[in-house]
TORLUM-991136 format. One line per 8 residues: number of its first residue (from 1); their letters; for each residue x, z, y of N, C-alpha, C. Coordinates in steps of 0.1 Angstrom, whole numbers. Last residue first. Layout:
! TORLUM-991136
NUM> a> X,Z,Y,X,Z,Y,X,Z,Y | ... .
//
This chain:
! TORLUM-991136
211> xxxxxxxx> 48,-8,-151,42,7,-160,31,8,-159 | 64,-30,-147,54,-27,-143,51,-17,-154 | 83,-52,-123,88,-45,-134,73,-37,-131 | 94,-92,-119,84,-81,-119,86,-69,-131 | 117,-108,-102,115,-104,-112,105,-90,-108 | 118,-129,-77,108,-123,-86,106,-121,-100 | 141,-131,-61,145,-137,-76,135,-138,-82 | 145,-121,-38,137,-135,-38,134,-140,-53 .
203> xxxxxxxx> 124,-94,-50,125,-103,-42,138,-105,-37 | 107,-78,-75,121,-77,-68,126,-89,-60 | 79,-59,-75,80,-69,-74,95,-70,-64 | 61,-36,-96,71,-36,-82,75,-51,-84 | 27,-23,-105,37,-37,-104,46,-30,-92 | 11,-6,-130,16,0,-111,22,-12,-114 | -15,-17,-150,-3,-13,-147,-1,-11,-133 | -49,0,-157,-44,-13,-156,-25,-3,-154 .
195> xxxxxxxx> -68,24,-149,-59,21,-162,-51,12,-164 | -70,18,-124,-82,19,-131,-80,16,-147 | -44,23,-113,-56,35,-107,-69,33,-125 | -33,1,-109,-31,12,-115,-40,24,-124 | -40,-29,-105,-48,-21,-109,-46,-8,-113 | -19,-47,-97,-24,-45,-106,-30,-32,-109 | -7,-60,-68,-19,-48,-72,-23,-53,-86 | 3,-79,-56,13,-68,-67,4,-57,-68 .
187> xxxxxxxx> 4,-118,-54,-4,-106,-54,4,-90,-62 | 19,-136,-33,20,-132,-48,16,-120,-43 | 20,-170,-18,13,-156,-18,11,-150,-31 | 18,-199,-17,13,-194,-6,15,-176,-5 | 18,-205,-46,26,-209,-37,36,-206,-25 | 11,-177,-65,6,-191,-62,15,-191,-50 | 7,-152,-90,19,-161,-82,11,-171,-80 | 1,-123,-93,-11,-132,-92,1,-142,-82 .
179> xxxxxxxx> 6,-97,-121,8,-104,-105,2,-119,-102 | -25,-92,-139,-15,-94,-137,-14,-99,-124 | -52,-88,-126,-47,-78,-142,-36,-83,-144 | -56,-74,-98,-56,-86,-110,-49,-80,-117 | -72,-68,-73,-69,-59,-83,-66,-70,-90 | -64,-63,-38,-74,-69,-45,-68,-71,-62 | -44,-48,-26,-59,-47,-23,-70,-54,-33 | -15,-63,-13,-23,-61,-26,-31,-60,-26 .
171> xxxxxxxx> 10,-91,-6,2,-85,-9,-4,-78,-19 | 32,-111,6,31,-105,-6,22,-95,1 | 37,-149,17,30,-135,19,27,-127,4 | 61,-175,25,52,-165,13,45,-150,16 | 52,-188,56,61,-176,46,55,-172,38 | 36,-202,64,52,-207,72,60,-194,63 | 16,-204,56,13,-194,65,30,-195,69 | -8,-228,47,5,-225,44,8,-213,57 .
163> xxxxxxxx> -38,-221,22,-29,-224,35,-14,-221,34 | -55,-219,5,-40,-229,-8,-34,-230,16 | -72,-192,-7,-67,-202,5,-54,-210,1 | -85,-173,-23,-89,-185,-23,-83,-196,-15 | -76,-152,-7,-72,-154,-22,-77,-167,-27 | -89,-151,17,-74,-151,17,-69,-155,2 | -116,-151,10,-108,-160,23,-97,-161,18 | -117,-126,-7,-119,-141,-7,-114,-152,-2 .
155> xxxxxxxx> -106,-103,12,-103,-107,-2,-105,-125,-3 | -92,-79,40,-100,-95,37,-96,-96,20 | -85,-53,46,-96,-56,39,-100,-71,36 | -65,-50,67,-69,-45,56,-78,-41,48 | -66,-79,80,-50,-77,67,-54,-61,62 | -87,-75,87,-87,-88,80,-75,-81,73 | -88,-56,111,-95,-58,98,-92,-64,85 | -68,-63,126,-67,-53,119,-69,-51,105 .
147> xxxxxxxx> -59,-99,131,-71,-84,133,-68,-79,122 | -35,-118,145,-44,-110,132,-48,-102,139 | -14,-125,163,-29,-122,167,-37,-124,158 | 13,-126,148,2,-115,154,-9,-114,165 | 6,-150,130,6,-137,123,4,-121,136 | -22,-167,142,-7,-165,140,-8,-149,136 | -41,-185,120,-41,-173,129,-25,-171,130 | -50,-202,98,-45,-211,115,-46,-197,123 .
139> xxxxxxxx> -65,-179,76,-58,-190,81,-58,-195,99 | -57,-138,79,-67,-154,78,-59,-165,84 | -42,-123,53,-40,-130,68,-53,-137,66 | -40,-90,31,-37,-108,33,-40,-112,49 | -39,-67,25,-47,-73,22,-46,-87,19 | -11,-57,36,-20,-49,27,-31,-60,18 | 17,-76,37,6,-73,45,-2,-66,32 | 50,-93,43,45,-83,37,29,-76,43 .
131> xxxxxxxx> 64,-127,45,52,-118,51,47,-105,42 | 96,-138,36,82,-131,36,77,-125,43 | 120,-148,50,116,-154,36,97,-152,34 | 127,-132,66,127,-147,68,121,-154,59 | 101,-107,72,113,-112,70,113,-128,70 | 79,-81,79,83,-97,79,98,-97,76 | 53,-63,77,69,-62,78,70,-76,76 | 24,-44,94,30,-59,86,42,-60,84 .
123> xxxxxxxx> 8,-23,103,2,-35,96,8,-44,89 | 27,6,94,28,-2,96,18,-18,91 | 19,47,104,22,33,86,20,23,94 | 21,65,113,34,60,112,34,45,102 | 1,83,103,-3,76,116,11,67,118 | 7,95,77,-5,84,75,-4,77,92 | 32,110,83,32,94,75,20,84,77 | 16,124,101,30,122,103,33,103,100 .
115> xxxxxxxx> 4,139,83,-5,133,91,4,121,101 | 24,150,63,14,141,59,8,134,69 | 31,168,82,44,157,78,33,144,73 | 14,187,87,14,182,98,23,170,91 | -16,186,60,-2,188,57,4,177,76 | -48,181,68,-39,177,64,-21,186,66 | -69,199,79,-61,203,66,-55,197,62 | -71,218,106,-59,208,103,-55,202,87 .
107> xxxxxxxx> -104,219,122,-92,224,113,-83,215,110 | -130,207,125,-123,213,138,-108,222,130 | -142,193,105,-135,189,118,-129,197,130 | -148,206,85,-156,207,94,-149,198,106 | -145,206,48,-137,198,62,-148,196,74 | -148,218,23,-159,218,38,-145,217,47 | -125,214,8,-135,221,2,-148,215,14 | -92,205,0,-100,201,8,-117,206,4 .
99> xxxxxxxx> -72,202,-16,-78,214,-17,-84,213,-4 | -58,176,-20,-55,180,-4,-63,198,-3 | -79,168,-41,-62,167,-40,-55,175,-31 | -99,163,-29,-100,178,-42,-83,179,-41 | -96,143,-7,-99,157,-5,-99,171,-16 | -92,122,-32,-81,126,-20,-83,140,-12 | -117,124,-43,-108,128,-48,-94,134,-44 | -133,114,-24,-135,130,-29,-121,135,-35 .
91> xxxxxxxx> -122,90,-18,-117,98,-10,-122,116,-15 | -135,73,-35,-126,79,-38,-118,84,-33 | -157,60,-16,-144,49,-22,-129,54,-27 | -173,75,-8,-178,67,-17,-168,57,-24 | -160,89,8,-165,97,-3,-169,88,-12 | -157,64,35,-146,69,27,-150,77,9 | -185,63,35,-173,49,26,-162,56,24 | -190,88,52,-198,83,32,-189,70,31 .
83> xxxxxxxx> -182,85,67,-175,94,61,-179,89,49 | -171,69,93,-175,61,82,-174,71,70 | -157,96,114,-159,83,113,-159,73,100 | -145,118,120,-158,118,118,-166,102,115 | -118,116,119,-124,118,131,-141,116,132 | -110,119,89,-109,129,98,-116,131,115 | -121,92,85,-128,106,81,-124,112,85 | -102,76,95,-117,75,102,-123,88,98 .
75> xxxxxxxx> -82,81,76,-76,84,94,-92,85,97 | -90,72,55,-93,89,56,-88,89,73 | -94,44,60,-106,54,59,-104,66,60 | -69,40,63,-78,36,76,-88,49,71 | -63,40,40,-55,52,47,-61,52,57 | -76,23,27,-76,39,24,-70,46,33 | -62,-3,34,-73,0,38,-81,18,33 | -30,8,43,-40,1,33,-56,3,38 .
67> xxxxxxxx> 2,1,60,-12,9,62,-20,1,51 | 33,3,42,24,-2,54,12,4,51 | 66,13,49,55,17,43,43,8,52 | 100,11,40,89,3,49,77,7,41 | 132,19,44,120,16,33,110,18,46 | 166,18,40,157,8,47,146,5,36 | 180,36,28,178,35,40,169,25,46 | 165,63,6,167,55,11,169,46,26 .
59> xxxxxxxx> 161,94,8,169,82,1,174,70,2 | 145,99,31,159,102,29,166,99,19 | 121,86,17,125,87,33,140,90,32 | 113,100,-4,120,89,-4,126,85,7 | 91,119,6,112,125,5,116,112,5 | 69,105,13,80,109,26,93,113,20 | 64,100,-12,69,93,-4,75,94,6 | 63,127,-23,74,117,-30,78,108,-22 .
51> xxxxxxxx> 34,131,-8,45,143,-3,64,134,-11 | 21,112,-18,20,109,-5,38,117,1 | 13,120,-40,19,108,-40,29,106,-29 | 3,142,-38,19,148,-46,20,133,-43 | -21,140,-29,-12,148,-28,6,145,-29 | -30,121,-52,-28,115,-36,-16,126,-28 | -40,124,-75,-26,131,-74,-25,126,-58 | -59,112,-91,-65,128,-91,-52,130,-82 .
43> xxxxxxxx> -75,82,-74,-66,90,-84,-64,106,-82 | -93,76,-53,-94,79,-69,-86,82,-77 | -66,82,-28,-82,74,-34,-83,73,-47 | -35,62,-12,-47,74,-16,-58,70,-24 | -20,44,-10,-14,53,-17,-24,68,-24 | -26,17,5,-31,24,-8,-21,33,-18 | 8,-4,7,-4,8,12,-12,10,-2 | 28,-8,-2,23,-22,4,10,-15,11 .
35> xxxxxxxx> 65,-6,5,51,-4,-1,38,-7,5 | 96,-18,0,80,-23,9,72,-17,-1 | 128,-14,6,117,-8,-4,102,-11,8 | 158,-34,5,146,-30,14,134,-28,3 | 194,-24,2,183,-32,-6,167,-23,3 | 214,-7,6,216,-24,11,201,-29,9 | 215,19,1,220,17,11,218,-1,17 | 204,21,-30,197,28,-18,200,27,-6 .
27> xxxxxxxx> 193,-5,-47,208,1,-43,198,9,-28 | 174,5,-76,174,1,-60,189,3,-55 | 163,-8,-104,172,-5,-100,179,-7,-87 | 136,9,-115,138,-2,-111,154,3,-105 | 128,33,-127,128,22,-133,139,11,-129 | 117,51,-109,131,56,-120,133,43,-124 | 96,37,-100,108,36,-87,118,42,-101 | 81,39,-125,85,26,-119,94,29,-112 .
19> xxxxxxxx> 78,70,-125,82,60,-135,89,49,-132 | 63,75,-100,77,86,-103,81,77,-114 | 41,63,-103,52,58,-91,60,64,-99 | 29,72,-126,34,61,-127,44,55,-116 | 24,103,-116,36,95,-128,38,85,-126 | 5,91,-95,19,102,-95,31,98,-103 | -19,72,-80,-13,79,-97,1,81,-94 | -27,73,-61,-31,83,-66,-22,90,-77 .
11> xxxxxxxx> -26,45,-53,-40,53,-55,-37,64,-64 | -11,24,-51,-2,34,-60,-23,41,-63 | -5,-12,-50,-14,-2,-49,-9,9,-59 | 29,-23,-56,16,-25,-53,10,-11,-52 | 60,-25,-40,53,-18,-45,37,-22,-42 | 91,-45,-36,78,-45,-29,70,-36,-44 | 122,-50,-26,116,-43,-36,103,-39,-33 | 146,-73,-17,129,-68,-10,126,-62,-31 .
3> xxx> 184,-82,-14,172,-77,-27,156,-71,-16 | 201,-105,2,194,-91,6,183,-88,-8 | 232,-112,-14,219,-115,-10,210,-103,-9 .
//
Protein backbone atom coordinates (compact mmCIF):
# COMPACT_ATOMS: atom_id res chain seq x y z
CA UNK A 1 0.00 0.00 0.00
CA UNK A 2 1.18 3.49 -1.16
CA UNK A 3 2.42 5.22 2.50
CA UNK A 4 1.64 9.85 1.95
CA UNK A 5 4.06 11.32 4.45
CA UNK A 6 2.50 14.88 4.89
CA UNK A 7 4.58 17.80 6.80
CA UNK A 8 2.89 20.71 8.57
CA UNK A 9 4.05 24.35 8.70
CA UNK A 10 7.94 24.27 9.05
CA UNK A 11 8.48 28.49 9.45
CA UNK A 12 11.74 28.45 9.92
CA UNK A 13 12.54 26.06 12.42
CA UNK A 14 15.59 23.99 11.16
CA UNK A 15 16.13 21.48 13.87
CA UNK A 16 12.92 20.50 14.29
CA UNK A 17 12.48 19.57 10.34
CA UNK A 18 16.10 17.96 10.56
CA UNK A 19 14.45 15.89 13.78
CA UNK A 20 11.10 14.76 12.52
CA UNK A 21 12.10 13.76 8.69
CA UNK A 22 15.28 11.61 11.04
CA UNK A 23 12.35 10.45 12.71
CA UNK A 24 9.98 9.12 10.56
CA UNK A 25 10.55 6.21 8.67
CA UNK A 26 10.37 7.03 4.79
CA UNK A 27 11.07 4.32 2.22
CA UNK A 28 12.76 6.81 -0.20
CA UNK A 29 11.88 4.95 -3.45
CA UNK A 30 7.98 3.87 -2.95
CA UNK A 31 6.54 6.23 -0.32
CA UNK A 32 5.22 10.12 -1.30
CA UNK A 33 6.67 13.10 1.01
CA UNK A 34 3.84 16.31 0.88
CA UNK A 35 5.01 19.36 2.47
CA UNK A 36 2.29 21.41 2.89
CA UNK A 37 4.08 25.08 2.51
CA UNK A 38 5.17 27.70 4.94
CA UNK A 39 8.59 26.94 5.06
CA UNK A 40 9.52 30.70 5.59
CA UNK A 41 8.75 33.53 8.24
CA UNK A 42 9.48 34.06 11.95
CA UNK A 43 11.68 31.53 12.50
CA UNK A 44 15.41 32.62 12.73
CA UNK A 45 16.54 29.57 9.97
CA UNK A 46 14.21 29.99 6.65
CA UNK A 47 17.67 29.87 5.00
CA UNK A 48 19.01 26.66 5.97
CA UNK A 49 15.11 25.35 5.80
CA UNK A 50 14.60 26.12 2.43
CA UNK A 51 18.53 24.98 1.20
CA UNK A 52 17.49 20.87 3.28
CA UNK A 53 14.55 21.09 1.17
CA UNK A 54 15.80 21.27 -2.15
CA UNK A 55 18.72 18.47 -1.18
CA UNK A 56 15.81 16.23 -0.11
CA UNK A 57 15.04 16.52 -3.80
CA UNK A 58 17.58 13.84 -4.43
CA UNK A 59 16.62 11.68 -1.84
CA UNK A 60 13.82 11.16 -2.48
CA UNK A 61 11.71 10.00 -5.33
CA UNK A 62 8.43 11.17 -5.08
CA UNK A 63 8.27 14.50 -2.91
CA UNK A 64 5.83 17.28 -3.44
CA UNK A 65 6.22 20.74 -2.09
CA UNK A 66 3.24 23.12 -2.10
CA UNK A 67 3.04 26.95 -2.05
CA UNK A 68 1.89 28.59 1.51
CA UNK A 69 0.74 31.68 2.01
CA UNK A 70 4.52 33.01 3.00
CA UNK A 71 5.96 32.03 0.06
CA UNK A 72 3.25 34.18 -1.93
CA UNK A 73 4.34 36.99 0.22
CA UNK A 74 8.02 36.94 -0.22
CA UNK A 75 7.40 36.12 -4.25
CA UNK A 76 5.11 39.64 -3.78
CA UNK A 77 8.02 41.31 -1.79
CA UNK A 78 10.45 40.72 -4.24
CA UNK A 79 8.34 42.40 -6.88
CA UNK A 80 7.57 45.25 -4.74
CA UNK A 81 4.34 43.99 -3.83
CA UNK A 82 2.43 44.03 -0.24
CA UNK A 83 5.90 44.73 1.44
CA UNK A 84 4.65 45.80 4.92
CA UNK A 85 2.39 42.22 5.23
CA UNK A 86 5.14 40.52 4.20
CA UNK A 87 7.71 42.59 7.24
CA UNK A 88 4.72 42.43 9.32
CA UNK A 89 4.25 38.58 9.06
CA UNK A 90 7.87 37.58 9.77
CA UNK A 91 9.44 38.10 6.68
CA UNK A 92 12.25 40.39 8.64
CA UNK A 93 13.23 37.47 9.74
CA UNK A 94 13.34 35.55 6.38
CA UNK A 95 15.31 38.61 5.08
CA UNK A 96 18.03 38.61 8.45
CA UNK A 97 18.12 34.80 7.33
CA UNK A 98 18.85 35.43 3.60
CA UNK A 99 21.56 38.46 5.04
CA UNK A 100 19.23 40.50 3.37
CA UNK A 101 20.04 44.25 4.67
CA UNK A 102 18.39 47.15 1.91
CA UNK A 103 16.76 44.93 -0.75
CA UNK A 104 16.35 47.66 -3.43
CA UNK A 105 14.84 45.66 -6.07
CA UNK A 106 17.05 45.82 -8.62
CA UNK A 107 19.55 42.83 -7.12
CA UNK A 108 19.25 38.98 -6.87
CA UNK A 109 19.50 38.23 -3.29
CA UNK A 110 17.74 35.24 -3.33
CA UNK A 111 20.07 32.16 -3.84
CA UNK A 112 19.20 31.40 -8.03
CA UNK A 113 18.26 27.30 -6.70
CA UNK A 114 16.12 29.05 -3.90
CA UNK A 115 14.25 31.25 -6.35
CA UNK A 116 13.98 27.97 -8.36
CA UNK A 117 12.00 26.13 -5.45
CA UNK A 118 9.94 29.22 -4.25
CA UNK A 119 8.52 29.57 -8.17
CA UNK A 120 8.24 25.62 -8.68
CA UNK A 121 5.86 25.21 -5.51
CA UNK A 122 2.56 23.67 -6.25
CA UNK A 123 -1.35 24.82 -5.23
CA UNK A 124 -2.46 21.23 -4.76
CA UNK A 125 -1.38 17.41 -4.94
CA UNK A 126 -4.22 14.95 -5.09
CA UNK A 127 -4.57 11.43 -4.88
CA UNK A 128 -7.32 8.97 -4.62
CA UNK A 129 -7.75 9.01 -1.21
CA UNK A 130 -6.61 12.96 -0.54
CA UNK A 131 -6.58 16.47 -1.30
CA UNK A 132 -3.28 18.01 -0.16
CA UNK A 133 -3.74 22.12 -0.04
CA UNK A 134 -1.95 24.88 2.10
CA UNK A 135 -4.99 26.43 3.57
CA UNK A 136 -8.07 24.50 2.67
CA UNK A 137 -10.95 24.71 -0.34
CA UNK A 138 -14.19 26.57 -0.39
CA UNK A 139 -17.27 24.60 -0.48
CA UNK A 140 -19.53 23.42 -3.89
CA UNK A 141 -16.09 24.71 -5.67
CA UNK A 142 -14.50 22.06 -7.77
CA UNK A 143 -11.18 21.52 -6.76
CA UNK A 144 -9.86 23.28 -9.87
CA UNK A 145 -11.77 26.17 -10.20
CA UNK A 146 -10.39 27.17 -6.58
CA UNK A 147 -8.90 30.61 -6.26
CA UNK A 148 -5.58 31.04 -5.40
CA UNK A 149 -6.51 32.98 -2.54
CA UNK A 150 -8.70 30.77 -0.68
CA UNK A 151 -6.29 27.51 -0.63
CA UNK A 152 -3.72 30.11 0.62
CA UNK A 153 -5.22 31.86 3.14
CA UNK A 154 -8.90 30.76 3.83
CA UNK A 155 -9.41 29.85 7.78
CA UNK A 156 -12.92 29.99 9.00
CA UNK A 157 -14.95 28.93 6.10
CA UNK A 158 -12.98 26.06 5.70
CA UNK A 159 -12.45 24.89 9.36
CA UNK A 160 -15.78 25.38 10.28
CA UNK A 161 -17.25 23.39 7.13
CA UNK A 162 -18.69 19.69 7.96
CA UNK A 163 -18.70 19.74 3.50
CA UNK A 164 -17.85 16.81 1.75
CA UNK A 165 -15.20 17.64 -0.84
CA UNK A 166 -15.28 13.77 -2.36
CA UNK A 167 -11.66 13.47 -0.51
CA UNK A 168 -10.24 13.99 2.77
CA UNK A 169 -8.32 17.16 2.53
CA UNK A 170 -5.00 17.61 4.57
CA UNK A 171 -3.95 20.84 5.38
CA UNK A 172 -2.13 23.61 7.42
CA UNK A 173 -2.03 27.42 7.96
CA UNK A 174 -4.13 27.62 10.69
CA UNK A 175 -2.34 26.60 14.05
CA UNK A 176 -3.92 23.96 16.66
CA UNK A 177 -2.27 22.76 19.35
CA UNK A 178 -2.85 19.34 18.18
CA UNK A 179 -3.72 17.57 14.67
CA UNK A 180 -7.12 18.62 14.19
CA UNK A 181 -9.06 15.05 12.78
CA UNK A 182 -12.70 15.65 11.54
CA UNK A 183 -14.22 13.73 8.76
CA UNK A 184 -13.86 16.13 5.99
CA UNK A 185 -10.10 17.21 6.72
CA UNK A 186 -7.02 16.75 9.13
CA UNK A 187 -5.19 19.73 10.06
CA UNK A 188 -0.96 19.23 10.48
CA UNK A 189 0.03 22.66 11.54
CA UNK A 190 0.88 22.51 14.96
CA UNK A 191 2.36 25.50 15.61
CA UNK A 192 6.06 25.00 15.34
CA UNK A 193 7.30 28.26 14.99
CA UNK A 194 5.43 29.57 18.16
CA UNK A 195 6.92 26.84 20.57
CA UNK A 196 4.13 24.38 19.88
CA UNK A 197 5.23 20.81 17.99
CA UNK A 198 6.35 20.38 13.87
CA UNK A 199 3.47 17.31 13.05
CA UNK A 200 4.12 14.72 10.02
CA UNK A 201 1.21 12.87 9.39
CA UNK A 202 1.66 8.97 7.80
CA UNK A 203 -1.14 8.31 5.46
CA UNK A 204 -3.85 6.19 5.07
CA UNK A 205 -3.04 4.51 8.56
CA UNK A 206 -2.68 8.18 10.35
CA UNK A 207 -0.26 7.68 12.46
CA UNK A 208 1.10 11.13 13.64
CA UNK A 209 4.87 11.72 14.60
CA UNK A 210 5.68 15.22 16.17
CA UNK A 211 8.73 17.17 17.74
Amino acid sequence: MERIFAFGDIHGCFNKLCTLVDMVDINSKKDTVVFIGDYIDRGKESYEVVDYLINLKSLYKNIVFLKGNHESLLLDYLQGRNVKTFLENGGRQTLESYNIRNFDGDDDPIPPSHMEFFSSLKLYHETEEFIFVHAGLKDNVALEDQVEADMLWIRKPFINSDFDFGRRVVFGHTPVKRPLVHSNKIGIDTGAVFGNKLTCVELPDMNFYSV
